[in-house]
C-alpha positions as CSV (number, residue, x, y, z in Angstrom):
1,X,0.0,0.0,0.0
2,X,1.2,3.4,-0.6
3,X,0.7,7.1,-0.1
4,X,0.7,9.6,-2.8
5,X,4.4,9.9,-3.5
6,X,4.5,5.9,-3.3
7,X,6.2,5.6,-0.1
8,X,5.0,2.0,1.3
9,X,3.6,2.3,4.5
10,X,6.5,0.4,6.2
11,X,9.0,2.5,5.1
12,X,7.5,5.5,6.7
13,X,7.1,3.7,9.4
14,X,10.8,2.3,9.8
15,X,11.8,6.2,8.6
16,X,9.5,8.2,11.4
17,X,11.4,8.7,14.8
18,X,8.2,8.6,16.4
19,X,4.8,6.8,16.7
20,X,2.6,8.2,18.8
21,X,1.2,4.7,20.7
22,X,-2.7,5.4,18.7
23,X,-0.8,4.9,15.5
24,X,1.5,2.0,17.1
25,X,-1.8,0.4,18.0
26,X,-4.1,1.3,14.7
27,X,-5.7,-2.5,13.9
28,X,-4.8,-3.8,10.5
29,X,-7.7,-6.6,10.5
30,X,-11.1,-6.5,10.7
31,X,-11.4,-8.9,13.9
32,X,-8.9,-6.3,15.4
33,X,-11.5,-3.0,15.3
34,X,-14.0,-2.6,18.6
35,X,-16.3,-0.1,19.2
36,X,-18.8,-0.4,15.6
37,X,-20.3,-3.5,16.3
38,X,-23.6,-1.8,14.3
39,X,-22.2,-1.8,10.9
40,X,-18.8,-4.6,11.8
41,X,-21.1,-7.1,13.8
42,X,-21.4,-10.6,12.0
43,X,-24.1,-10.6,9.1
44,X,-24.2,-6.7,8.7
45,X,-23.8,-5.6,5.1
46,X,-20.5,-3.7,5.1
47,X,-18.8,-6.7,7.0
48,X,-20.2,-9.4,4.1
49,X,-19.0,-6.8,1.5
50,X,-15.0,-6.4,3.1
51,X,-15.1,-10.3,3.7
52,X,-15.6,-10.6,0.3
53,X,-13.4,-8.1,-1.1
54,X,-15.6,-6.3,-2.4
55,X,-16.0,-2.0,-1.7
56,X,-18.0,0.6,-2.9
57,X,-17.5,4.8,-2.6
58,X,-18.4,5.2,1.2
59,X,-18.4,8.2,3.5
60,X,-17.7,7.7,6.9
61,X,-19.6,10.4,9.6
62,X,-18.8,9.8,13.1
63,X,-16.6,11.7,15.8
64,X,-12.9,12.0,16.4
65,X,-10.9,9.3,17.6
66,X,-13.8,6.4,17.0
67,X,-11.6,4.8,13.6
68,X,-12.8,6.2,10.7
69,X,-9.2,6.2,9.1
70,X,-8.6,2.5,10.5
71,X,-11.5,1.6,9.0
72,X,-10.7,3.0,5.7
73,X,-7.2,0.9,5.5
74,X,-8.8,-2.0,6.6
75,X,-11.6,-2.0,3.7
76,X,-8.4,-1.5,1.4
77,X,-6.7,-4.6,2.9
78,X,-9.4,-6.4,2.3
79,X,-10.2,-5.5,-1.3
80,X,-6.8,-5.6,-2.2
81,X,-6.5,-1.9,-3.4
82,X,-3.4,0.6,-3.3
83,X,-4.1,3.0,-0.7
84,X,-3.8,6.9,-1.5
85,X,-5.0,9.0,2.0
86,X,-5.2,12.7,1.7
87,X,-6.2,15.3,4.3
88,X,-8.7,18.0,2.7
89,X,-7.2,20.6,5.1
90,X,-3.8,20.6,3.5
91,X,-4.2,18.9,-0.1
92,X,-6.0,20.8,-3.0
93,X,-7.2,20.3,-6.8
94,X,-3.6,19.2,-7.7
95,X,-3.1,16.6,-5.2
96,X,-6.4,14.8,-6.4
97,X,-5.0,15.0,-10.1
98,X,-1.8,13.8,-9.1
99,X,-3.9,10.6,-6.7
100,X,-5.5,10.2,-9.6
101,X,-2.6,10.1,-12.5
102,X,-1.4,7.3,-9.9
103,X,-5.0,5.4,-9.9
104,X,-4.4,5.3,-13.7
105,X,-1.4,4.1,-13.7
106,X,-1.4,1.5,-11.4
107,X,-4.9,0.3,-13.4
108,X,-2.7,0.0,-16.6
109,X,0.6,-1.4,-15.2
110,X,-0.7,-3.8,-12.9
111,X,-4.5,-3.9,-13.3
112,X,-4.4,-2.7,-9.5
113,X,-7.9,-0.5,-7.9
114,X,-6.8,2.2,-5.9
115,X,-8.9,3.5,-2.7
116,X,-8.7,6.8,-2.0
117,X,-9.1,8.3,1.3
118,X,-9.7,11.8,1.8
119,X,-9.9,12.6,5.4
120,X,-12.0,15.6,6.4
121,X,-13.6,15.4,3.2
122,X,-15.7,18.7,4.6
123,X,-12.8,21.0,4.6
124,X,-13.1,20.6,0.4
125,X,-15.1,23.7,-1.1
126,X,-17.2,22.9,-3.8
127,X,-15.1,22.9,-6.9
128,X,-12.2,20.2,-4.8
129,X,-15.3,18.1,-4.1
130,X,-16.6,18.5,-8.1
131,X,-13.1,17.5,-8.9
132,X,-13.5,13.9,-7.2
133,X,-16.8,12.8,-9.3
134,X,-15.5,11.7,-13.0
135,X,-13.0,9.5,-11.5
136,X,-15.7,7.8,-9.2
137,X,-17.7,7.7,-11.7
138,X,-15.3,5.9,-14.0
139,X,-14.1,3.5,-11.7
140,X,-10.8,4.9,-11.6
141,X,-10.8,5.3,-7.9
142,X,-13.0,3.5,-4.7
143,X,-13.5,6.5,-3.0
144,X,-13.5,6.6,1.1
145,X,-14.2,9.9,2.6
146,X,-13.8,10.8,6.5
147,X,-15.8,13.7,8.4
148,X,-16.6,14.7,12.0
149,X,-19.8,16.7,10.7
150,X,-22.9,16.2,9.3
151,X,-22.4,15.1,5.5
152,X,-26.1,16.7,4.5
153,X,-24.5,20.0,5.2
154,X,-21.0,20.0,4.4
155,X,-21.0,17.4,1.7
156,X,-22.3,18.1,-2.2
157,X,-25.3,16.2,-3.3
158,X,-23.6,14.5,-6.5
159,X,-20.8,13.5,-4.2
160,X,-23.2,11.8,-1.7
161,X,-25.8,10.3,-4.3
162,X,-22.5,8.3,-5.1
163,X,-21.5,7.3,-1.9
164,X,-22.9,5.1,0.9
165,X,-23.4,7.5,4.0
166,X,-22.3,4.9,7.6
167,X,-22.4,6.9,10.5
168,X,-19.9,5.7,13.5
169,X,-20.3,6.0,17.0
170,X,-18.0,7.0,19.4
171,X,-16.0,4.0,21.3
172,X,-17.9,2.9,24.2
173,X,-16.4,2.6,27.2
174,X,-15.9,-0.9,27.3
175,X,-14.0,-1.3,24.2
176,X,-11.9,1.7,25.1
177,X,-11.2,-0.1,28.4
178,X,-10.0,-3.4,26.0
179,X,-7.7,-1.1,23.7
180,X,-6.2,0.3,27.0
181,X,-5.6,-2.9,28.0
182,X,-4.7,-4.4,24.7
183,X,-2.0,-1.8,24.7
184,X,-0.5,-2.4,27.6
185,X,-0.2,-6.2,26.7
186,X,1.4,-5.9,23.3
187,X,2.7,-2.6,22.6
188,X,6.9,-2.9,22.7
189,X,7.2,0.4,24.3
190,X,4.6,0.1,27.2
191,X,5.7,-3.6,28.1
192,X,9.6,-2.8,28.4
193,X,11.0,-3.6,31.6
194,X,10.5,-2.3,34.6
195,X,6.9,-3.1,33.7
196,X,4.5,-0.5,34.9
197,X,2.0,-1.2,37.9
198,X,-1.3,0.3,36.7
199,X,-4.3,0.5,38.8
200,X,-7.7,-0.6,37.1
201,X,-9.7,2.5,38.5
202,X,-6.6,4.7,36.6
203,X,-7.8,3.0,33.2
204,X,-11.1,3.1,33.8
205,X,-10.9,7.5,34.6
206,X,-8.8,7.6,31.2
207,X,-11.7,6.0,29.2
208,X,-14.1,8.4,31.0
209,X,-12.0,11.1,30.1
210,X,-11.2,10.4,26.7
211,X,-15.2,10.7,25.1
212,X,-15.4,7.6,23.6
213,X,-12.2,9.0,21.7
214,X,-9.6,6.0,21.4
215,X,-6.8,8.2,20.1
216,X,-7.2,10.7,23.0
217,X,-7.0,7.2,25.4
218,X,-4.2,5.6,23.8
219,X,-2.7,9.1,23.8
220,X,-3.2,9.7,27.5
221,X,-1.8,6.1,28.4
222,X,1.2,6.5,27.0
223,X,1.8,10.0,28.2
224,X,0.8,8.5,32.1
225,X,3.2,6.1,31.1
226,X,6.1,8.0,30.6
227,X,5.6,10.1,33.6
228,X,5.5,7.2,35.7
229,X,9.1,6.3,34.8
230,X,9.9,9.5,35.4
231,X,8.7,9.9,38.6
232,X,9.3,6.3,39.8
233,X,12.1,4.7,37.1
234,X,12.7,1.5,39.2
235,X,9.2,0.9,40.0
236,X,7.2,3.0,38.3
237,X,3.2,2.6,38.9
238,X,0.0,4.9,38.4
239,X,-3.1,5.8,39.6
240,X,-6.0,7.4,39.2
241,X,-4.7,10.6,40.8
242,X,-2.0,10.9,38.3
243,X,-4.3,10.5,35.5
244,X,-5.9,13.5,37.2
245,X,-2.4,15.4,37.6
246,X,-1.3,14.6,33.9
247,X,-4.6,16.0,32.4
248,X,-6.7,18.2,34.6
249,X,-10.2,18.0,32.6
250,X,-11.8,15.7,31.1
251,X,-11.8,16.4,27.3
252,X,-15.1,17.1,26.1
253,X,-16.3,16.7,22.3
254,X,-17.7,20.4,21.6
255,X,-17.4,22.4,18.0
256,X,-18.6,25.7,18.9
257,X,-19.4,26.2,15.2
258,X,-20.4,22.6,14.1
259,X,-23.2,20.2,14.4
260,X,-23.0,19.4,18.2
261,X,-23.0,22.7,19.0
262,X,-27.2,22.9,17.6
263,X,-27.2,19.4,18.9
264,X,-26.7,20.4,22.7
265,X,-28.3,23.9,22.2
266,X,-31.6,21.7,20.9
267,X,-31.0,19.3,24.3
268,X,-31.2,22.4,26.6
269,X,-34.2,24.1,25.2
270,X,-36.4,20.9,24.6
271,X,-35.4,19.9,28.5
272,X,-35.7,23.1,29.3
273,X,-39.6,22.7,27.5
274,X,-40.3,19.6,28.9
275,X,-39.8,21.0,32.8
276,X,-37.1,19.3,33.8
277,X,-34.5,21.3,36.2
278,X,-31.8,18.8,36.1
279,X,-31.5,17.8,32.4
280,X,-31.5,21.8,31.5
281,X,-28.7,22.1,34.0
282,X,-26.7,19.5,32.6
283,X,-26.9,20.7,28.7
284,X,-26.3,24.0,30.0
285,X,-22.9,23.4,31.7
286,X,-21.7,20.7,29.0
287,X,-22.0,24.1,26.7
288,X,-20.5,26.0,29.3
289,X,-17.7,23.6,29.6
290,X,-17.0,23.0,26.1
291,X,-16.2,26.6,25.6
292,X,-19.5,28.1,24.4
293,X,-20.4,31.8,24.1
294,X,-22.5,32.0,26.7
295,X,-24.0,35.2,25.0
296,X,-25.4,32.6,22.4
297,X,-27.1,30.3,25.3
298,X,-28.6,33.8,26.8
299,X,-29.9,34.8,23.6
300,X,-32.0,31.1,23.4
301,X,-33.1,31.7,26.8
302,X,-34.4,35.0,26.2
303,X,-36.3,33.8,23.4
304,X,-37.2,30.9,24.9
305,X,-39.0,33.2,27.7
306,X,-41.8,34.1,25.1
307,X,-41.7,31.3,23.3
308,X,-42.0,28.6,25.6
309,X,-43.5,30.3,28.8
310,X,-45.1,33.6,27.6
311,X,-48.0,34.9,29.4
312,X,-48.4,31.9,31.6
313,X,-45.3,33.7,33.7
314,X,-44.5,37.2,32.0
315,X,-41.8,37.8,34.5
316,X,-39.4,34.6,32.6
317,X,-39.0,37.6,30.3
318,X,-37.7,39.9,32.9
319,X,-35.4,37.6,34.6
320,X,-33.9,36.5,31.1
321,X,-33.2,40.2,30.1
322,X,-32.0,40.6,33.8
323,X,-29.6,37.8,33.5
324,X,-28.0,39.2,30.0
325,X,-27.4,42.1,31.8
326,X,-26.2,40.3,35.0
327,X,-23.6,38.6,32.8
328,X,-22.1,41.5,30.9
329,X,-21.7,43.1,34.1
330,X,-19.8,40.2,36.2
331,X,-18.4,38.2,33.7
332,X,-17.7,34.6,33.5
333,X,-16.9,32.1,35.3
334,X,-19.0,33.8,38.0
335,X,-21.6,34.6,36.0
336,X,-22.5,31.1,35.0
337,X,-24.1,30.9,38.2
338,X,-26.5,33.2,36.5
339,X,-27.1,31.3,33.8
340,X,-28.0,28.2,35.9
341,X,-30.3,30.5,38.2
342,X,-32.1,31.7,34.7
343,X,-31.9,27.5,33.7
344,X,-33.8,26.5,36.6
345,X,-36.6,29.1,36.8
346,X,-37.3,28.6,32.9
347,X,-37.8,24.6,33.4
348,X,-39.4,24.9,36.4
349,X,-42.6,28.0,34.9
350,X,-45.3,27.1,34.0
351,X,-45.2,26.7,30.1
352,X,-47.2,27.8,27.0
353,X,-47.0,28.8,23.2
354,X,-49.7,30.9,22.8
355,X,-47.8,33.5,21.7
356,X,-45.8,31.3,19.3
357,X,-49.0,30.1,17.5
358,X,-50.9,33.4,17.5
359,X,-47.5,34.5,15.9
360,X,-47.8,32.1,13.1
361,X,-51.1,32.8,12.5
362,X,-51.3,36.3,12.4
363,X,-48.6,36.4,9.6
364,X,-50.2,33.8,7.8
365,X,-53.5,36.4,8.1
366,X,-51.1,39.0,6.9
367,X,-49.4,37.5,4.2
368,X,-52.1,35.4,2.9
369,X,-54.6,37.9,2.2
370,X,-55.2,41.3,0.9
371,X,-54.2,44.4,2.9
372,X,-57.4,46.5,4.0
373,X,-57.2,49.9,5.3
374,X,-57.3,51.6,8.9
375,X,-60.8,51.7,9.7
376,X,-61.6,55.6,9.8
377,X,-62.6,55.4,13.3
378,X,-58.8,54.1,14.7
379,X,-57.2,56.9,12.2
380,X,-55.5,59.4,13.9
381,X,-56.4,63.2,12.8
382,X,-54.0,65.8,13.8
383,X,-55.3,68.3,11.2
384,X,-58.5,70.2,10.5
385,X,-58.7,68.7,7.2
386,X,-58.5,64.9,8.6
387,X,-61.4,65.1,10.6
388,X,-63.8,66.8,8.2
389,X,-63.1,63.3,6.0
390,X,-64.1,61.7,9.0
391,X,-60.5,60.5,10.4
392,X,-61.0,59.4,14.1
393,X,-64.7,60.3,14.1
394,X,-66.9,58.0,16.5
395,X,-63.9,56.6,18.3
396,X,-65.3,55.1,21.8
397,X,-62.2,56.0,24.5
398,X,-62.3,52.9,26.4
399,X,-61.4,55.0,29.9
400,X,-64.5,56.8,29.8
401,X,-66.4,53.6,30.0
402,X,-67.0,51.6,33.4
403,X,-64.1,48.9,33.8
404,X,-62.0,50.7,31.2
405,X,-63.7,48.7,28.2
406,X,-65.8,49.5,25.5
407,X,-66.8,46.5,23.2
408,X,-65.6,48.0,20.2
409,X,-64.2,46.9,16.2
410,X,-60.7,47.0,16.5
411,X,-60.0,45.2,12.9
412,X,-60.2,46.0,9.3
413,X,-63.1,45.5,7.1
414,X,-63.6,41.6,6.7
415,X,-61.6,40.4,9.7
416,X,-63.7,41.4,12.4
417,X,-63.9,38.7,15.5
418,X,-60.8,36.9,13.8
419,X,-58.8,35.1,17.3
420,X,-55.4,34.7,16.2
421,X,-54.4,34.7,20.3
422,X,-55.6,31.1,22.8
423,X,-54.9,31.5,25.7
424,X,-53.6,28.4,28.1
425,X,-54.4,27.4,31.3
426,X,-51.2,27.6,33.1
427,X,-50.2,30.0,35.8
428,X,-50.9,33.9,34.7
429,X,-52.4,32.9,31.7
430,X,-55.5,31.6,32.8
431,X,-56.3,34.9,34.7
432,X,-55.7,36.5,31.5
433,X,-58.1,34.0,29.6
434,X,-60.8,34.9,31.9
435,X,-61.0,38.2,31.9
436,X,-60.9,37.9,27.5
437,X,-63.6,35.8,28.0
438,X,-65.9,38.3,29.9
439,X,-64.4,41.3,27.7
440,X,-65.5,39.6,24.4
441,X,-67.7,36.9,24.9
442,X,-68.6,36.5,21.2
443,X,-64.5,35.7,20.8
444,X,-63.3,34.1,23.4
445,X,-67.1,33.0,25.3
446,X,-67.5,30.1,25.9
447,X,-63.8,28.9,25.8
448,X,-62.5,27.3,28.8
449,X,-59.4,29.0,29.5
């Protein structure tokens, strides 16, 4: 197998200096890969297909660290194919041409297929990922992409109507506990002599840490490792604490301008909907923790105020505006506590969407329809000559009436008694869907609030 300027995999490996222990321990058979038992297990379709040698154009979706790359060399082992890997962030138009030339070549010379594997196939604008669809087409090339975000967005239609779309999951924690251990069992480096003492409980916090990311684990062993000679050379052991010392947080999966970062803003307002405290709290601090702008989660809540809780508690609106301001005036990390006050009180009022759906509707009234005047009564006439045409004239002024109200036409001709607003029956709301329904009975009467 080799790369694009036909250096053989071995080579660079007996060339490098260094392996970093992921790459030492990358699997080079199918048996070997854990962690994507839903589309590896025995009798799914993309197993069947490598066991037979046998590989289509495929684009792999899935998080950092959970094999997509492994699993790209292993198809090629299987089907026999010269292996080209390119990375989209540092390879253009003339790379492919030149991975291509090669695909050709090797298909006259030898009668060899050729797998390409472009990693972070998103990274490609538009024309790079153009460039790649005559030579699928043609057969010149199996094509294997690699992305961490969501293909539908960052991926070309043309490009994906020829490719399978497999979405992998990030290593469970069980199978990163078996790499971890599979590691320290085989790998030359970690096995040398004095042999390291390594407490279970210290493996187990580096696959909670690492995110179901086996790079970051392998990466963190190895790095524990080596500290632990350090520290101890002629009996060098580690523990959980050290784990904790080496890497002070756990490293969290967050892309502040990618797909998880809807994902987890979604998670907070639907728990935040649903009423439930705890959940909201949790989204809102894995945002918090993974770096978000906090400005962004404040602006959600604010509408969230209106849209989710509304008239049922008008004050949500308040405390949301409240908090913005409470937060440009501390700052973070003290602030956040803010944030989590604002959290709680939003999951915890009483909800409605009345003012989301009479939203919807009144536009559709708006935009739907024709546009009729101002009814001459609701005109304002600051001039002479306004209220000789009649601007303003039989206007009822609802303060000189008893209770402030006058039952009075407030709509343009052919819309009169149109109800755009229904009020619920949770908390403020149903006081306010009381008194509508004694104001205009022919409306709202009748309605239960």
């Amino acid at each position: 197998m080799t790369d694009l300027f036909d250096f053989s995999s071995g080579n660079l490996k007996k060339s490098a200096p260094y392996q970093p222990l992921a790459d030492r321990m990358r699997p080079d058979k199918l048996e070997d890969i854990l962690g994507q038992e839903h589309i590896l297990g025995a009798g799914k379709p993309l197993r069947m297909l490598m066991q037979a040698g046998l590989s289509g154009s495929i684009i792999f979706w899935g998080p950092p660290g959970c094999g997509k790359t492994t699993l790209a060399r292993v198809i090629a082992n299987h089907a026999d194919a010269e292996f080209i890997q390119l990375s989209a962030v540092t390879s253009g138009v003339k790379d492919l041409k030149a991975a291509f030339d090669q695909a050709y070549e090797l298909r006259r010379r030898l009668n060899r297929k050729t797998m390409l594997f472009v990693d972070e196939i998103h990274r490609f604008n538009k024309a790079q990922q153009d460039a790649l669809l005559p030579h699928i087409e043609s057969g010149a090339v199996v094509f294997v992409g690699a992305t961490t975000e969501n293909p539908s967005f960052e991926v070309i239609s043309a490009l994906l109507s020829r490719c399978q779309v497999l979405v992998l999951k990030p290593v469970s924690l069980a199978a990163l506990l078996t790499i971890l251990l599979r590691a320290i069992d085989t790998d030359r480096n970690l096995c040398r002599e004095p042999r390291i003492s390594i407490e279970e409980s210290a493996l187990e916090r580096i696959a909670q840490m690492a995110a179901g990311d086996a790079r970051i684990a392998l990466n963190v062993l190895e790095t524990c490792c080596e500290v632990a000679r350090q520290q101890n050379p002629e009996a060098p052991a580690f523990s959980p604490e050290l784990v904790a010392e080496t890497f002070q947080s756990k490293m969290l999966r967050y892309d502040k301008g990618g797909e998880e970062h809807y994902n987890l803003i979604s998670a907070l307002h639907k728990s935040m909907r649903g009423s439930d405290p705890d959940a909201s709290l949790y989204w809102l601090y894995r945002m918090i923790e993974g770096g978000e702008d906090c400005r962004f989660i404040l602006r959600r809540m604010i509408r969230f105020a209106s849209e989710d809780v509304g008239i049922a508690d008008p004050f949500a609106l308040t405390l949301a505006m409240s908090t913005a301001q409470a937060y440009d005036y501390i700052g973070p990390p003290e602030a956040h506590l803010c944030l989590a006050q604002l959290t709680v009180y939003l999951a915890a009022a009483p909800k409605s969407n009345s003012l989301y759906k009479a939203e919807k509707l009144v536009k559709q009234a708006i935009r739907s329809g024709q546009e009729p005047s101002v009814p001459f009564h609701l005109r304002n006439a600051p001039t002479g000559l306004m209220r000789e045409l009649g601007y303003g004239h039989e206007y009822r002024y609802p303060h000189d009436f008893k209770g402030n109200f006058v039952d009075e036409n407030y709509f343009p001709e052919g819309l009169e008694n149109s109800r755009f607003y229904e009020p619920g029956s949770n908390g403020r709301e149903k006081q306010a869907a009381e008194r509508l329904n004694n104001l205009w009975p022919r409306r709202y009467g009748g309605r239960k609030p």
